[in-house]
N, CA, C and O atoms as a GROMACS GRO file, in nm:
protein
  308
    1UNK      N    1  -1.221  -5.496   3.346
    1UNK     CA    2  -1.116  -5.499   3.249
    1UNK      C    3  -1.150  -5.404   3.133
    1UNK      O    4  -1.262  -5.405   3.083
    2UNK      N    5  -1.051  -5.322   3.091
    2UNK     CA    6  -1.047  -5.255   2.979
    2UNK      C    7  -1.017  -5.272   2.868
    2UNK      O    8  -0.900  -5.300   2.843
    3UNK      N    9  -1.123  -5.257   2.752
    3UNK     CA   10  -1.171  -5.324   2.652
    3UNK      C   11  -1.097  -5.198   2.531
    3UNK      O   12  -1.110  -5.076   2.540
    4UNK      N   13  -1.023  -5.270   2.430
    4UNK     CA   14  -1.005  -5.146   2.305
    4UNK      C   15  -1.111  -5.169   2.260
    4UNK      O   16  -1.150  -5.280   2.223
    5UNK      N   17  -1.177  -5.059   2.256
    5UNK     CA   18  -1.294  -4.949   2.181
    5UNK      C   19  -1.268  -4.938   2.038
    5UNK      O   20  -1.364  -4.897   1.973
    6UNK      N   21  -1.169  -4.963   1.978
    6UNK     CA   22  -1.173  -4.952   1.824
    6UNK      C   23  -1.209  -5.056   1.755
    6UNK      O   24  -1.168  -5.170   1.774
    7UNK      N   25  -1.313  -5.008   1.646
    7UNK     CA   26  -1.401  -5.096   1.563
    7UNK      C   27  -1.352  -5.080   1.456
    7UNK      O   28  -1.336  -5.194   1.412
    8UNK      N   29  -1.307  -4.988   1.361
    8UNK     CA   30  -1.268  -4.958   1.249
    8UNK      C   31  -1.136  -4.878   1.199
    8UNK      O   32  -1.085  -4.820   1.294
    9UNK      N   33  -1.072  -4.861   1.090
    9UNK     CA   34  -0.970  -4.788   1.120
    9UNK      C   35  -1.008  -4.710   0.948
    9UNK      O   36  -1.108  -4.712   0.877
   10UNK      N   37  -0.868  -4.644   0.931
   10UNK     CA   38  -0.898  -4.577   0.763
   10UNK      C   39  -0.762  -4.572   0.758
   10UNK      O   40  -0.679  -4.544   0.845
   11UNK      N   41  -0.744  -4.621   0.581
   11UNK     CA   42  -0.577  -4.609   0.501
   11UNK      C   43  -0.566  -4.459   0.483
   11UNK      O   44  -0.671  -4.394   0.474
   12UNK      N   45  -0.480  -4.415   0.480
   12UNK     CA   46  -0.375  -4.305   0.447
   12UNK      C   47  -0.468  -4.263   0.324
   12UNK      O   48  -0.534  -4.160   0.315
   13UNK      N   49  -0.460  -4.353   0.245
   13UNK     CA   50  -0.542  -4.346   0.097
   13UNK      C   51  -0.693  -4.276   0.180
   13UNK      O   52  -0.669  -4.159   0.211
   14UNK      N   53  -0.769  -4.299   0.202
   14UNK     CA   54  -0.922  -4.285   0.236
   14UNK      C   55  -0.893  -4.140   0.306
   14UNK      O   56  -0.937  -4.031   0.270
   15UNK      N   57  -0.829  -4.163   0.387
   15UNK     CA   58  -0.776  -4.009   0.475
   15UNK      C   59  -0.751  -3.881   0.376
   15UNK      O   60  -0.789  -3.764   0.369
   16UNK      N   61  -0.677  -3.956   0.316
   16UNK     CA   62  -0.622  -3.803   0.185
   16UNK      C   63  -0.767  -3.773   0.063
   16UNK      O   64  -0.789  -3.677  -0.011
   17UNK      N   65  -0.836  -3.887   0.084
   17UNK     CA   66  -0.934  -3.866  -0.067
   17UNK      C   67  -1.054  -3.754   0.024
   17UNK      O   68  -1.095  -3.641   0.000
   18UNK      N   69  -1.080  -3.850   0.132
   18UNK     CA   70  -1.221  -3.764   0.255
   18UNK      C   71  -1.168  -3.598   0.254
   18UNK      O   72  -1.244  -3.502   0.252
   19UNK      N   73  -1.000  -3.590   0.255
   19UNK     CA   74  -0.969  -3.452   0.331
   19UNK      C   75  -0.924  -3.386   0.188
   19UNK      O   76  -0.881  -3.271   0.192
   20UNK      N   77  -0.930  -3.434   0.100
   20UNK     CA   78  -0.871  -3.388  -0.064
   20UNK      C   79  -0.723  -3.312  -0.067
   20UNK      O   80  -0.690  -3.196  -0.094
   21UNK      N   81  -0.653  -3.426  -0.029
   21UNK     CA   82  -0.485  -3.388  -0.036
   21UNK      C   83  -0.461  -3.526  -0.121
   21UNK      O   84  -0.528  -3.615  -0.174
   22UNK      N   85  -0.342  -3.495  -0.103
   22UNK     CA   86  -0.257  -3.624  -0.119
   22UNK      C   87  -0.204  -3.712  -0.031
   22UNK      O   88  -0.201  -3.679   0.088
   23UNK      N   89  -0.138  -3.871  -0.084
   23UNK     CA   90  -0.169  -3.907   0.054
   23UNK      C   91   0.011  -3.867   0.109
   23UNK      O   92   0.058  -3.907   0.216
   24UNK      N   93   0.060  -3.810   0.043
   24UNK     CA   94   0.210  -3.831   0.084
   24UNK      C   95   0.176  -3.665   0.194
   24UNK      O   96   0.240  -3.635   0.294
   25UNK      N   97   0.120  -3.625   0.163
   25UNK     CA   98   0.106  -3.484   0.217
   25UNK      C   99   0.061  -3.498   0.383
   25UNK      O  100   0.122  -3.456   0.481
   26UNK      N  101  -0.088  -3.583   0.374
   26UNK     CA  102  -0.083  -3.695   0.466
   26UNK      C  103   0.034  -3.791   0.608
   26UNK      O  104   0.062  -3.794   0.728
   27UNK      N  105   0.056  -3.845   0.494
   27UNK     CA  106   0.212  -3.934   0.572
   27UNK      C  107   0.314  -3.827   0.596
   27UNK      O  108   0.400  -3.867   0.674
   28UNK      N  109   0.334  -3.694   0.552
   28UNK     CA  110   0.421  -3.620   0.594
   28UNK      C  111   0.341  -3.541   0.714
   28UNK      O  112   0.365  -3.588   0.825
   29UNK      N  113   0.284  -3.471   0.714
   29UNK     CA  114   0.240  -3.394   0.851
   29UNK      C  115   0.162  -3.518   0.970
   29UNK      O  116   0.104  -3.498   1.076
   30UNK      N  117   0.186  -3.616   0.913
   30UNK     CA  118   0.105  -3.742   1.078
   30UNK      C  119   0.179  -3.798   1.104
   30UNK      O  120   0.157  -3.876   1.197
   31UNK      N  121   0.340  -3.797   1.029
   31UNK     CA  122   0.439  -3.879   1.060
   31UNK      C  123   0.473  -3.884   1.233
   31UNK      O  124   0.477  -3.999   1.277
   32UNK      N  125   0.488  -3.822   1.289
   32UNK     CA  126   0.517  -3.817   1.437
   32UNK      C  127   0.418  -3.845   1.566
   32UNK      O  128   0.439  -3.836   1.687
   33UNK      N  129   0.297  -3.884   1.488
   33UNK     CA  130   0.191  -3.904   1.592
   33UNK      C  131   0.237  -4.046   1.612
   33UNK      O  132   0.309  -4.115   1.540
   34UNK      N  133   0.163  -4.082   1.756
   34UNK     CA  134   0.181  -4.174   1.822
   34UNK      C  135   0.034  -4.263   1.859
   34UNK      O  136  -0.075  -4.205   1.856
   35UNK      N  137   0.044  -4.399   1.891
   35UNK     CA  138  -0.046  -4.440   1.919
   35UNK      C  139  -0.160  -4.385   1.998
   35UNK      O  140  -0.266  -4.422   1.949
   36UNK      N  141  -0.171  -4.329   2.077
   36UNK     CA  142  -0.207  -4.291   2.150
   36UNK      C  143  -0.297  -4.140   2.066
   36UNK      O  144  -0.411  -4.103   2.096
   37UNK      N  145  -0.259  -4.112   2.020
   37UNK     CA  146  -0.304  -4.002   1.885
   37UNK      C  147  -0.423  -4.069   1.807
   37UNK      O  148  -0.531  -4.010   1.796
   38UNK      N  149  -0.407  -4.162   1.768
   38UNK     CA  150  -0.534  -4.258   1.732
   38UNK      C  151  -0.443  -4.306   1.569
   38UNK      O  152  -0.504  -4.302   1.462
   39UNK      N  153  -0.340  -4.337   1.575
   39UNK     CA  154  -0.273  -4.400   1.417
   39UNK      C  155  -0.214  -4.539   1.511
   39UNK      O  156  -0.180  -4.552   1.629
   40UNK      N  157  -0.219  -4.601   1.433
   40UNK     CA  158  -0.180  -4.787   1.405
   40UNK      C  159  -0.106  -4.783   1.294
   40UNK      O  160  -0.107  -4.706   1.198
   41UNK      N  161  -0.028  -4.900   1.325
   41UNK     CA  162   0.018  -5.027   1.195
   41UNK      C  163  -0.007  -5.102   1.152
   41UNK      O  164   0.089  -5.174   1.177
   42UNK      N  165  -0.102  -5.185   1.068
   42UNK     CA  166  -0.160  -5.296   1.006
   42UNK      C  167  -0.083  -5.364   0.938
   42UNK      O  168  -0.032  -5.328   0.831
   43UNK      N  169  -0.070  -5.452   0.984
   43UNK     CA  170   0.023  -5.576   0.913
   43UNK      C  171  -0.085  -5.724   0.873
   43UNK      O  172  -0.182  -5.768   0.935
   44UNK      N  173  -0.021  -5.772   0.749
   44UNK     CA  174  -0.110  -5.857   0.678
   44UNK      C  175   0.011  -6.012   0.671
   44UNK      O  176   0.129  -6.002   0.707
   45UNK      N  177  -0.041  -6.123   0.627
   45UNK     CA  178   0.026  -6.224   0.662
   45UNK      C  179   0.127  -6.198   0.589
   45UNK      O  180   0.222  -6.193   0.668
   46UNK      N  181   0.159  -6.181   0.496
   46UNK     CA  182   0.240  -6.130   0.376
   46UNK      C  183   0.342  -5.998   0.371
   46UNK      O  184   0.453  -5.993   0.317
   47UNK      N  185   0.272  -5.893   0.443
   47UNK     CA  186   0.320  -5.758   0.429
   47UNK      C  187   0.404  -5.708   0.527
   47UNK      O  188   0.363  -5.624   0.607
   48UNK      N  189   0.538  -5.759   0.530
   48UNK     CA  190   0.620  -5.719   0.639
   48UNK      C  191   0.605  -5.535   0.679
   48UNK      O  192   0.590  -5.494   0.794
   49UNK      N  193   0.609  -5.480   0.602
   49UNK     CA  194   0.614  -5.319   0.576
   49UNK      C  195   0.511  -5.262   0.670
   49UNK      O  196   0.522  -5.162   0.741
   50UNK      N  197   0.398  -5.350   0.656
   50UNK     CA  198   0.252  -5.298   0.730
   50UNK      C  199   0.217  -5.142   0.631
   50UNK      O  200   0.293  -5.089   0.550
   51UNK      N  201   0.084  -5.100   0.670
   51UNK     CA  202   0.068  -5.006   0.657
   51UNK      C  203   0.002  -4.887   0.751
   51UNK      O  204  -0.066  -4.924   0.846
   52UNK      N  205   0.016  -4.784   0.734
   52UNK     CA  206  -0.056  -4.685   0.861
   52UNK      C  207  -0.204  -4.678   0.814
   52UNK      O  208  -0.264  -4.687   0.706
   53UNK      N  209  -0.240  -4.655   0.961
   53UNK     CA  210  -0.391  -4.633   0.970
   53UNK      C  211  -0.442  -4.533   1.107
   53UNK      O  212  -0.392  -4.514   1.218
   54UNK      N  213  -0.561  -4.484   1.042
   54UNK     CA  214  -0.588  -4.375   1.178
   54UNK      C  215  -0.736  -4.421   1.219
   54UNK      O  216  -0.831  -4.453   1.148
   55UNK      N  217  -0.722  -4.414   1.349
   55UNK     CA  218  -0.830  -4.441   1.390
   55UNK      C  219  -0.906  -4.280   1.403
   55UNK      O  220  -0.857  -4.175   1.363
   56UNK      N  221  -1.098  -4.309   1.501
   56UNK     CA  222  -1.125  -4.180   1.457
   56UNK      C  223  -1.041  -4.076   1.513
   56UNK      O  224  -1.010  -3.974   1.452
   57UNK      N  225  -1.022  -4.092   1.580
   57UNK     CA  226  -0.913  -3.974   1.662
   57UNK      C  227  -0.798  -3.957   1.608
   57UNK      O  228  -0.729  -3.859   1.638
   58UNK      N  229  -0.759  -4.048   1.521
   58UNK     CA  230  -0.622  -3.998   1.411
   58UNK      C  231  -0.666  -3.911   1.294
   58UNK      O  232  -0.604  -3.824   1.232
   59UNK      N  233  -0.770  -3.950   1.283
   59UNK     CA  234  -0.876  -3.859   1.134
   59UNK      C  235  -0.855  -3.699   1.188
   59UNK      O  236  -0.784  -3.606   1.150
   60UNK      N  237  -0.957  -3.716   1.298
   60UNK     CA  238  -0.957  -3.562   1.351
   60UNK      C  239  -0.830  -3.522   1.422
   60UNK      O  240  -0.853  -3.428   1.498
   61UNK      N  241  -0.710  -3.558   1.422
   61UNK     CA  242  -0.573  -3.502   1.488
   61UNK      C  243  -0.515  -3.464   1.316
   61UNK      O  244  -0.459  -3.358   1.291
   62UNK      N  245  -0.545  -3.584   1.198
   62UNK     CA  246  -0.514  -3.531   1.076
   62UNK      C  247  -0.530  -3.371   1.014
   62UNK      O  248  -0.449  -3.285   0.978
   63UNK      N  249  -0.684  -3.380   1.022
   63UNK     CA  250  -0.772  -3.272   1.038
   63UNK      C  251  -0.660  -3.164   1.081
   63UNK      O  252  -0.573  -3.109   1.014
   64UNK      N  253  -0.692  -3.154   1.214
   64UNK     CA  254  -0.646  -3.073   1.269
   64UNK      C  255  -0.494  -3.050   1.253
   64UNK      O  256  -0.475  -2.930   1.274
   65UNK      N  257  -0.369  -3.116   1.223
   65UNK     CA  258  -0.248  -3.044   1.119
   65UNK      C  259  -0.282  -2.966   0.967
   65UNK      O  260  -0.262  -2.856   0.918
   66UNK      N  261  -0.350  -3.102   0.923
   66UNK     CA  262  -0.411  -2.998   0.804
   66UNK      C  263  -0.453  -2.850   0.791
   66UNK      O  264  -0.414  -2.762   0.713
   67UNK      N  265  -0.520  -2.848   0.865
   67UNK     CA  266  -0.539  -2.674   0.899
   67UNK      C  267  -0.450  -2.584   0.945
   67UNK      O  268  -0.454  -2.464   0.923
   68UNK      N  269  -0.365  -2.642   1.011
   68UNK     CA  270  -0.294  -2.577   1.066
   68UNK      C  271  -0.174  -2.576   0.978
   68UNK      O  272  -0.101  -2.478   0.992
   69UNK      N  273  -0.127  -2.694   0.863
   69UNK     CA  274  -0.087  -2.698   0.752
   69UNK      C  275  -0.116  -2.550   0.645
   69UNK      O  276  -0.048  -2.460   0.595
   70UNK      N  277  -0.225  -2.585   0.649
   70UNK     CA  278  -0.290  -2.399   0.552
   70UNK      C  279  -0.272  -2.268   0.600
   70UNK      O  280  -0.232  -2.169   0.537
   71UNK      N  281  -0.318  -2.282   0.761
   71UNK     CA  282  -0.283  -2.149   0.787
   71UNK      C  283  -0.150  -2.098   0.786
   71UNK      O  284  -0.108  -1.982   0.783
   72UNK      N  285  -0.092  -2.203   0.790
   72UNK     CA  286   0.092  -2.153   0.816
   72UNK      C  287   0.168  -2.154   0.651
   72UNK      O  288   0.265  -2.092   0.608
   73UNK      N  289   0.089  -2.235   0.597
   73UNK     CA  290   0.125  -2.245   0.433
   73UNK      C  291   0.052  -2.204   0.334
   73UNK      O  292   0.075  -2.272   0.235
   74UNK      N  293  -0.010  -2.139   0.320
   74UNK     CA  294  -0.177  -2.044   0.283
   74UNK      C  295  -0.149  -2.082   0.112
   74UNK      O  296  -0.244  -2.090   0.035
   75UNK      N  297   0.013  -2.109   0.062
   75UNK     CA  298   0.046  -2.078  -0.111
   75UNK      C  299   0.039  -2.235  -0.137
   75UNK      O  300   0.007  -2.284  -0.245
   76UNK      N  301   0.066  -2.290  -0.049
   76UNK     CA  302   0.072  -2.473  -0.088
   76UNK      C  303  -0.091  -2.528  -0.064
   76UNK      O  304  -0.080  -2.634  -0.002
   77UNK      N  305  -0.186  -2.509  -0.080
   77UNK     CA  306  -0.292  -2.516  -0.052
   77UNK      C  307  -0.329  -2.595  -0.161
   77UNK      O  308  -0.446  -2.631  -0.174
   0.00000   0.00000   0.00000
């Protein structure tokens, strides 16, 4: 049987401070990733809304728009 492998995850917040953006900058270029990308929804007993989270493979798919964010936007940097 196959076991989820994820131990930890990271807020939007932690993502944008590690990669020094913002986090809306963030939530705009990861908006379309999919589970499978390594982002989740965390929901709390309280928090209908949930919030996003990336696992490590959402970090480094972040990463990797980000850059590709700069090279294509070199003045918004």
């Amino acid at each position: 049987m196959q076991r989820n492998k994820v131990h930890h995850i990271y807020t939007v917040e932690g993502v944008a401070r590690d990669l020094g953006v913002s986090e809306a900058l963030v939530q705009e270029l990861t908006l379309g990733l999919e589970p499978q990308d390594g982002v989740i929804w965390v929901y709390g007993a309280i928090d209908d809304d949930g919030i996003f989270a990336f696992t490590d493979e959402g970090v480094e798919e972040a990463k990797l728009l980000l850059e590709e964010y700069h090279r294509v936007s070199p003045s918004k940097a």
